[in-house]
Rosetta silent file (secondary structure, phi, psi, omega in degrees, C-alpha in Angstrom):
SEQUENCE: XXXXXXXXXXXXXXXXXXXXXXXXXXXXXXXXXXXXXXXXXXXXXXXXXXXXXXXXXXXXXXX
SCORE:     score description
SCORE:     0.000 S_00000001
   1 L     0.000  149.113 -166.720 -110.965 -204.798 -131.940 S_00000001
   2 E  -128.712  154.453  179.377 -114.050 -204.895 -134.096 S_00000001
   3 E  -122.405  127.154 -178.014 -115.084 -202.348 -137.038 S_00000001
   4 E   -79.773  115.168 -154.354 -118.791 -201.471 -136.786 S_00000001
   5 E  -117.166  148.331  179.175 -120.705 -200.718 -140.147 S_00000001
   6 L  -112.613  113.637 -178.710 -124.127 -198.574 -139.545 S_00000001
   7 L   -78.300  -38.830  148.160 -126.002 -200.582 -142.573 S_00000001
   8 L   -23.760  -61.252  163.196 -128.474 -197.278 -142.657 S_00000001
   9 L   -82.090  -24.466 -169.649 -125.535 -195.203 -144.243 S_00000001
  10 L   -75.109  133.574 -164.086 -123.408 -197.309 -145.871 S_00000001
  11 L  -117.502   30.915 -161.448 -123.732 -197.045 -149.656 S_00000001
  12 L    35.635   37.321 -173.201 -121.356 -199.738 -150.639 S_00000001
  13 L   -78.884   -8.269 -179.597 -118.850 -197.716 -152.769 S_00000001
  14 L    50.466   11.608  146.136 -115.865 -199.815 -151.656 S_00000001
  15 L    14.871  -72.962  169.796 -113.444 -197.473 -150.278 S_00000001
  16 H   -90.246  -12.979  136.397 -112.687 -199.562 -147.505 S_00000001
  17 H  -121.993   53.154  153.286 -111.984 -202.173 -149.422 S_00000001
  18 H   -81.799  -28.703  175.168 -109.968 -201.083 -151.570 S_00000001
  19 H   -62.075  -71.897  178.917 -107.898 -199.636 -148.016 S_00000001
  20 L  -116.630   75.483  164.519 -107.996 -203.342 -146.652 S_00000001
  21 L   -45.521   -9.288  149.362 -109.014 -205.862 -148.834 S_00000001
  22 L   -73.057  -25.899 -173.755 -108.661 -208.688 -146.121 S_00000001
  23 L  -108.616  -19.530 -160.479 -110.894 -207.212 -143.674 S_00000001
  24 L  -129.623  149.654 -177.767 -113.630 -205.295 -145.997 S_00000001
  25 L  -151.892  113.800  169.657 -115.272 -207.285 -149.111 S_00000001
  26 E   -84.638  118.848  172.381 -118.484 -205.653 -151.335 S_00000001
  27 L   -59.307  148.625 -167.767 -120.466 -209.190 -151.700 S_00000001
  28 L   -58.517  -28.022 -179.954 -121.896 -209.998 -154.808 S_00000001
  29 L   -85.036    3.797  153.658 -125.244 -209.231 -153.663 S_00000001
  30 L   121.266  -34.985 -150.930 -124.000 -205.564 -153.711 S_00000001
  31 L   -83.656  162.201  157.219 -123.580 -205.388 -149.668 S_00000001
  32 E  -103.296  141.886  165.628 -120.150 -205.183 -147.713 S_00000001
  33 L   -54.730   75.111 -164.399 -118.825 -207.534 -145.954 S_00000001
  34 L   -48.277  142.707  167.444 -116.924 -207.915 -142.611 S_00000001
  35 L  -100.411  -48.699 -178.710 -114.121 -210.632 -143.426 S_00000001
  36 L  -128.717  117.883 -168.003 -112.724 -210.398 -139.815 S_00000001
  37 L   -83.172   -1.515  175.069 -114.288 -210.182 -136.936 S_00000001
  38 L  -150.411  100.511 -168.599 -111.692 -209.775 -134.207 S_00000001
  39 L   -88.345  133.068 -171.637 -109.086 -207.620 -136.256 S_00000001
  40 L   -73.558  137.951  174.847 -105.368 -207.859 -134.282 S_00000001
  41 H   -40.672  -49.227  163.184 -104.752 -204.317 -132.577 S_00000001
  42 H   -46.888    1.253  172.361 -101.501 -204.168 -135.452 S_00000001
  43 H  -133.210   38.660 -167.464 -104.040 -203.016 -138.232 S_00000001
  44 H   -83.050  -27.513  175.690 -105.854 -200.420 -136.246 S_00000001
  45 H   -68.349  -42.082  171.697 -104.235 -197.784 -138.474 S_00000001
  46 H   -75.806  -22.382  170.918 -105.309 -199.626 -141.513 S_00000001
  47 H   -91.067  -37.352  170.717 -109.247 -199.586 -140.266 S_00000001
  48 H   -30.309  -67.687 -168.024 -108.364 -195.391 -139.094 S_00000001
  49 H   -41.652  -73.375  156.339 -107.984 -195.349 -142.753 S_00000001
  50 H   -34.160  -44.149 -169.422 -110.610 -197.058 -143.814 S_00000001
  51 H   -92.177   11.581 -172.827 -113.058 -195.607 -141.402 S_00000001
  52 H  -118.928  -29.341  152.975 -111.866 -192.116 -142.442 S_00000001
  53 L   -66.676   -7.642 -174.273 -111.952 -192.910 -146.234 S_00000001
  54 L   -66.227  124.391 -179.949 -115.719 -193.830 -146.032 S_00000001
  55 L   -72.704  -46.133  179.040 -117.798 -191.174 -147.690 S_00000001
  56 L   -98.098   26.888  168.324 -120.718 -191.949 -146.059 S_00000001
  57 L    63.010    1.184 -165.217 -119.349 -192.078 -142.340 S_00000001
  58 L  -107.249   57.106  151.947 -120.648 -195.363 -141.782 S_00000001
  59 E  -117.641  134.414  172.262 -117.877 -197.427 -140.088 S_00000001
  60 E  -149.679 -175.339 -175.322 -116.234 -196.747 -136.885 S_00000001
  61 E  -129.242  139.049 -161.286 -114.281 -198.785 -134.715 S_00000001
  62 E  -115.513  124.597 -158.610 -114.941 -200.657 -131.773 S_00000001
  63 L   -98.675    0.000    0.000 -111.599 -201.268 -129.136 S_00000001
């Protein structure tokens, strides 16, 4: 499972990681950050979260 970020919307506010801090990172240069790219099926509830805490809609999740 993969979590998709649409870089268009995303305003870096850090939501999601604050949700998962292992999988989501805002990078120093301001941007966020994927950490993992093939996230185990056991944290799909923790990216739900994430991708439903987002303000700006721009995460979703890819199975």
């Amino acid at each position: 499972m993969r979590v998709v970020v649409d870089r268009s919307k995303c305003s870096s506010i850090g939501l999601c990681e604050a949700t998962a801090p292992d999988i989501f990172q805002i990078g120093a240069d301001g941007a966020l950050e994927i950490l993992i790219d093939d996230i185990p099926a056991d944290r799909r509830i923790d990216l739900e979260q994430a991708c439903e805490n987002c303000p700006t809609q721009a995460l979703s999740i890819q199975d």
